[in-house]
NUFI-141165 format. One record per residue: residue number from 1; residue in one letter; x negated, y, z negated of N, C-alpha, C in turn. Coordinates in steps of 0.05 Angstrom, whole numbers, plus 5000, padded with zeros to 4 digits. Each point is the difference from the previous one (the first is absolute). Layout:
N
+-----+---------+------+------+------+-------+-------+-------+------+------+------+
! num ! residuo ! n.c1 ! n.c2 ! n.c3 ! ca.c1 ! ca.c2 ! ca.c3 ! c.c1 ! c.c2 ! c.c3 !
+-----+---------+------+------+------+-------+-------+-------+------+------+------+
! NUM !       a !    X !    Y !    Z !     X !     Y !     Z !    X !    Y !    Z !
...
+-----+---------+------+------+------+-------+-------+-------+------+------+------+
! end
This chain:
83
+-----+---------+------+------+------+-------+-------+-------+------+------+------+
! num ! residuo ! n.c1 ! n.c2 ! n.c3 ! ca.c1 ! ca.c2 ! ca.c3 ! c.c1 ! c.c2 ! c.c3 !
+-----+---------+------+------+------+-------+-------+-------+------+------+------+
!   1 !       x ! 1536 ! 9237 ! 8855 !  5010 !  4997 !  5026 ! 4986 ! 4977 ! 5014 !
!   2 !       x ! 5011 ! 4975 ! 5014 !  4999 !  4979 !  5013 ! 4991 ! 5018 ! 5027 !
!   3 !       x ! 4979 ! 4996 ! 5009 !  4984 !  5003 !  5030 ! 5015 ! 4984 ! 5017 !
!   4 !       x ! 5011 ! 4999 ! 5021 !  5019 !  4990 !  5022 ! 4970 ! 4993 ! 5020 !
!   5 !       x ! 4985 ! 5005 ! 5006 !  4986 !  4997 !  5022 ! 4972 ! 5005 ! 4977 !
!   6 !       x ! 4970 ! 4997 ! 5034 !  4981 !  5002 !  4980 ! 4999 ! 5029 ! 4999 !
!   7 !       x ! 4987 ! 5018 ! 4985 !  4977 !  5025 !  4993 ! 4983 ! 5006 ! 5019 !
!   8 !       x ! 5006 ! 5024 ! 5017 !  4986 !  5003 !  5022 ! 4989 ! 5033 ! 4990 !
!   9 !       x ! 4972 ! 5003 ! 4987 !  4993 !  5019 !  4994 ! 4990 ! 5028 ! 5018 !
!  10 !       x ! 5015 ! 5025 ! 4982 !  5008 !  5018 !  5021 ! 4964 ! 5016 ! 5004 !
!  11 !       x ! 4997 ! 5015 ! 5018 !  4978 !  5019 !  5003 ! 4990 ! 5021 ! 4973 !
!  12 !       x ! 4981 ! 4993 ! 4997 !  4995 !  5013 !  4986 ! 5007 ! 5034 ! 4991 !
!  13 !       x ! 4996 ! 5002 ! 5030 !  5002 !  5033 !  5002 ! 5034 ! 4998 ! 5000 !
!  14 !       x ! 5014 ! 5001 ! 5008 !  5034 !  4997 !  4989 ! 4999 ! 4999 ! 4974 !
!  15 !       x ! 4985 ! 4974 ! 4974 !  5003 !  5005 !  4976 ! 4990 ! 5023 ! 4991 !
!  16 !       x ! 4984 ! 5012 ! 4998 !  4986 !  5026 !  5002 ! 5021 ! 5022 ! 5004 !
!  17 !       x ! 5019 ! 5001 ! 5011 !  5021 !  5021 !  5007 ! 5015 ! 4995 ! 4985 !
!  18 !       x ! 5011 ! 4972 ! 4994 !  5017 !  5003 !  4974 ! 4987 ! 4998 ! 4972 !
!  19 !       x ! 4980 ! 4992 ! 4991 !  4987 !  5012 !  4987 ! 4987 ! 5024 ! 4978 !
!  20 !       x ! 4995 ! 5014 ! 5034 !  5007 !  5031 !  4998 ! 5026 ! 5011 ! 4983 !
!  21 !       x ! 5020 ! 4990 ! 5019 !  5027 !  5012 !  4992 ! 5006 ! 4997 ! 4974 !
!  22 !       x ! 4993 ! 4973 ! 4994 !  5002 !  4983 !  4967 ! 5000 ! 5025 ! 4980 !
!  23 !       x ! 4967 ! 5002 ! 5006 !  4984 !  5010 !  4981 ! 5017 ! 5035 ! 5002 !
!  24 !       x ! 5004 ! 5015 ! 5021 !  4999 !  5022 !  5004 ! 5038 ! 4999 ! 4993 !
!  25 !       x ! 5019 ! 4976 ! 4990 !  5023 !  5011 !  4998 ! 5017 ! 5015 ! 5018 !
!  26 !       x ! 4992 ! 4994 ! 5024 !  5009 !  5010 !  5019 ! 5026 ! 4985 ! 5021 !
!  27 !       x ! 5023 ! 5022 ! 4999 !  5019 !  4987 !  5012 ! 4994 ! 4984 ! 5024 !
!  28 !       x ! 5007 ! 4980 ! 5013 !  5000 !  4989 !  5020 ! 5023 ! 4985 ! 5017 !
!  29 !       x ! 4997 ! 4989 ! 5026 !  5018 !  4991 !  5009 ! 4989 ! 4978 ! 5013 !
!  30 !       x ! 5013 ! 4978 ! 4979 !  4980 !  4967 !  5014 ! 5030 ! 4986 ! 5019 !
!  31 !       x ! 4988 ! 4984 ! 5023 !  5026 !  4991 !  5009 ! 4984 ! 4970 ! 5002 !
!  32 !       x ! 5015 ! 4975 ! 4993 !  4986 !  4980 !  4995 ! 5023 ! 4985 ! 5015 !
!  33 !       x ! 4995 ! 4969 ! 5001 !  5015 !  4980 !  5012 ! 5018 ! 4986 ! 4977 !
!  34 !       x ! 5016 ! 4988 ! 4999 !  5017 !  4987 !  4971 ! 4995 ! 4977 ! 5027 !
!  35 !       x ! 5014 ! 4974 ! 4969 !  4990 !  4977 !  5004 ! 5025 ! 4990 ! 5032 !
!  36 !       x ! 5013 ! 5012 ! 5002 !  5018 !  4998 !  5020 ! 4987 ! 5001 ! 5025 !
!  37 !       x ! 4980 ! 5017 ! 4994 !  5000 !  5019 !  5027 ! 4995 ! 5024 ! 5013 !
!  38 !       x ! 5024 ! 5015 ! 4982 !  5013 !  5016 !  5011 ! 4974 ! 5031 ! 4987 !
!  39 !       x ! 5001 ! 5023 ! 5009 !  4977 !  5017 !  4985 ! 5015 ! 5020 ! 4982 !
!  40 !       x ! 4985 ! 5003 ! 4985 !  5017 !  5022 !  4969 ! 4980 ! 5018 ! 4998 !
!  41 !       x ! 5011 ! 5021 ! 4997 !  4985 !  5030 !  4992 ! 5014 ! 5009 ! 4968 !
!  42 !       x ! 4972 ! 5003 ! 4991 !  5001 !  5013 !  4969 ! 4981 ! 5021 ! 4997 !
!  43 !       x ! 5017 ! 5022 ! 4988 !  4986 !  5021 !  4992 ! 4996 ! 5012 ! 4966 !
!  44 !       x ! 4970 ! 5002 ! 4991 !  4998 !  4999 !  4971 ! 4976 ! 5007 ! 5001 !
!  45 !       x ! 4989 ! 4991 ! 4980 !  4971 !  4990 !  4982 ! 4987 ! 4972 ! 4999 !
!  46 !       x ! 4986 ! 4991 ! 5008 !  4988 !  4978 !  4986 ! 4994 ! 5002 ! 4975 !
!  47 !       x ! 5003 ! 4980 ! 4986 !  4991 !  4997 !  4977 ! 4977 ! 4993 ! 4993 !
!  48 !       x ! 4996 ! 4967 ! 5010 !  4977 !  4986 !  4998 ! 4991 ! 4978 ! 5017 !
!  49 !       x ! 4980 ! 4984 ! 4996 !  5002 !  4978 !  5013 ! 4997 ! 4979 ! 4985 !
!  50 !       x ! 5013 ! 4976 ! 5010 !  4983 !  4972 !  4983 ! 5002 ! 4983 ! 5024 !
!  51 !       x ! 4997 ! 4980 ! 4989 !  4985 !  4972 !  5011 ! 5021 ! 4980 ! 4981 !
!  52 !       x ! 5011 ! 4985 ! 5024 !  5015 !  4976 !  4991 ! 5005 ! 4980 ! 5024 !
!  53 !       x ! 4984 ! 4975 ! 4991 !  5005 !  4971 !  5017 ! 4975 ! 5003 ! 5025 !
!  54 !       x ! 4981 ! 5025 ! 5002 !  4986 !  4998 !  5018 ! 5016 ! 5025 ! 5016 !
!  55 !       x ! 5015 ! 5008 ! 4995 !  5004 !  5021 !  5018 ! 5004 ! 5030 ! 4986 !
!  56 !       x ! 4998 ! 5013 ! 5016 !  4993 !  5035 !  4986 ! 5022 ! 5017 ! 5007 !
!  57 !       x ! 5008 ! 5009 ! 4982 !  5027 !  5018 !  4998 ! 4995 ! 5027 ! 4985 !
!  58 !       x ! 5018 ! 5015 ! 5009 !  5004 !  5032 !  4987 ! 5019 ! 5000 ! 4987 !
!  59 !       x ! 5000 ! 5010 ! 4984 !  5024 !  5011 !  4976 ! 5008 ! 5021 ! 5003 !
!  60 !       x ! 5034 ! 5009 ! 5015 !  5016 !  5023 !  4999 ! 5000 ! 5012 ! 4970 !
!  61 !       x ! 5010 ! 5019 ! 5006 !  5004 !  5014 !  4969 ! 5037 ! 4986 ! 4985 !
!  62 !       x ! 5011 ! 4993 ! 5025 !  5023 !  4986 !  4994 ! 4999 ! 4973 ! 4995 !
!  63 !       x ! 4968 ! 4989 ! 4991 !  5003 !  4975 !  4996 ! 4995 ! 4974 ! 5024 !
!  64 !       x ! 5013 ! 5010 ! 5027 !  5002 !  4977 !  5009 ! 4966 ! 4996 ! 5020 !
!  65 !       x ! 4990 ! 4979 ! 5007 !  4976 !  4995 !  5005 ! 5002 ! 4985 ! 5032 !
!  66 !       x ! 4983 ! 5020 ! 5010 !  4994 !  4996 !  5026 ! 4975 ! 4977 ! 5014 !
!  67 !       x ! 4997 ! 4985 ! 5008 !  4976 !  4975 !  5008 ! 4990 ! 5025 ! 5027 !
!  68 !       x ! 4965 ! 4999 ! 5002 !  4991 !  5018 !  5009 ! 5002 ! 5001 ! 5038 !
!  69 !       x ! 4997 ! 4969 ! 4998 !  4999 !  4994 !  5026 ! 5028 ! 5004 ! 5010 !
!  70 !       x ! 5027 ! 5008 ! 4991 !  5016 !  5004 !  5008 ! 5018 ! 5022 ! 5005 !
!  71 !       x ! 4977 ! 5033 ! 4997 !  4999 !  5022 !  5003 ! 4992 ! 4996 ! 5031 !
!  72 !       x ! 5020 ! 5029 ! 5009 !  4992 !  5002 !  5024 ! 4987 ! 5032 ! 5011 !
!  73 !       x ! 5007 ! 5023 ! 4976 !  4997 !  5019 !  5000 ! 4999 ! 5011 ! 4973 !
!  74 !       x ! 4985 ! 5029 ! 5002 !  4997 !  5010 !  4976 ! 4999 ! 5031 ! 5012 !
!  75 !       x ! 5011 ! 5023 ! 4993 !  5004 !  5020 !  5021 ! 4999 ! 5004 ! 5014 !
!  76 !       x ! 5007 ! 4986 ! 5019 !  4993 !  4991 !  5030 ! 4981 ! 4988 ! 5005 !
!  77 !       x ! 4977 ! 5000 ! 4984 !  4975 !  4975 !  4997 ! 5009 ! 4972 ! 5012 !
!  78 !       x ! 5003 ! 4994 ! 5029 !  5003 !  4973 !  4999 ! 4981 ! 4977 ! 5003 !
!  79 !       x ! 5007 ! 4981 ! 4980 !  4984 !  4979 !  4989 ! 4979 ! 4987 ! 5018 !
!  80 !       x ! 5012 ! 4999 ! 5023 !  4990 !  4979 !  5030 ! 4973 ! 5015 ! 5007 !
!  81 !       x ! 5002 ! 5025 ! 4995 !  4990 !  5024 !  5008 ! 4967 ! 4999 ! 4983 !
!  82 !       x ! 5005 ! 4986 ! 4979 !  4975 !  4997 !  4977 ! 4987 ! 4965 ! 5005 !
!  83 !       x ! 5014 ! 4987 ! 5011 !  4985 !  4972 !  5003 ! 4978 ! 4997 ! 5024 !
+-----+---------+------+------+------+-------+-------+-------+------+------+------+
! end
């Protein structure tokens, strides 16, 4: 994935919650921003994380990969809330 903007790294304590969840396989409900704009809610598992181009992403269990800074919530965990 091509980074659109720079990598604005999230709070620690937020990564820590997903993390958690990672590790513990625990359903969740992340609602993040798409490149539009507009905000999207997905509910699953994380998979994993990696690292590509300088920026840090999660891995759904469906594959598709989220950039961190562009989460806005995580069970109601909101992001703004951890910076």
């Amino acid at each position: 994935m091509k980074s659109e903007s720079a990598y604005r790294p999230i709070s620690c304590t937020f990564y820590d919650l997903l993390e958690q969840a990672a590790t513990l396989q625990q359903k969740v409900t992340i609602v993040w921003q798409d490149k539009a704009g507009k905000q999207k809610t997905w509910y699953g598992t994380i998979k994993t994380f990696v690292i590509n181009q300088g920026a840090e992403y999660l891995v759904l269990t469906d594959g598709r990969q989220l950039r961190l800074d562009h989460l806005r919530s995580l069970d109601g965990h909101n992001l703004q809330d951890y910076c």
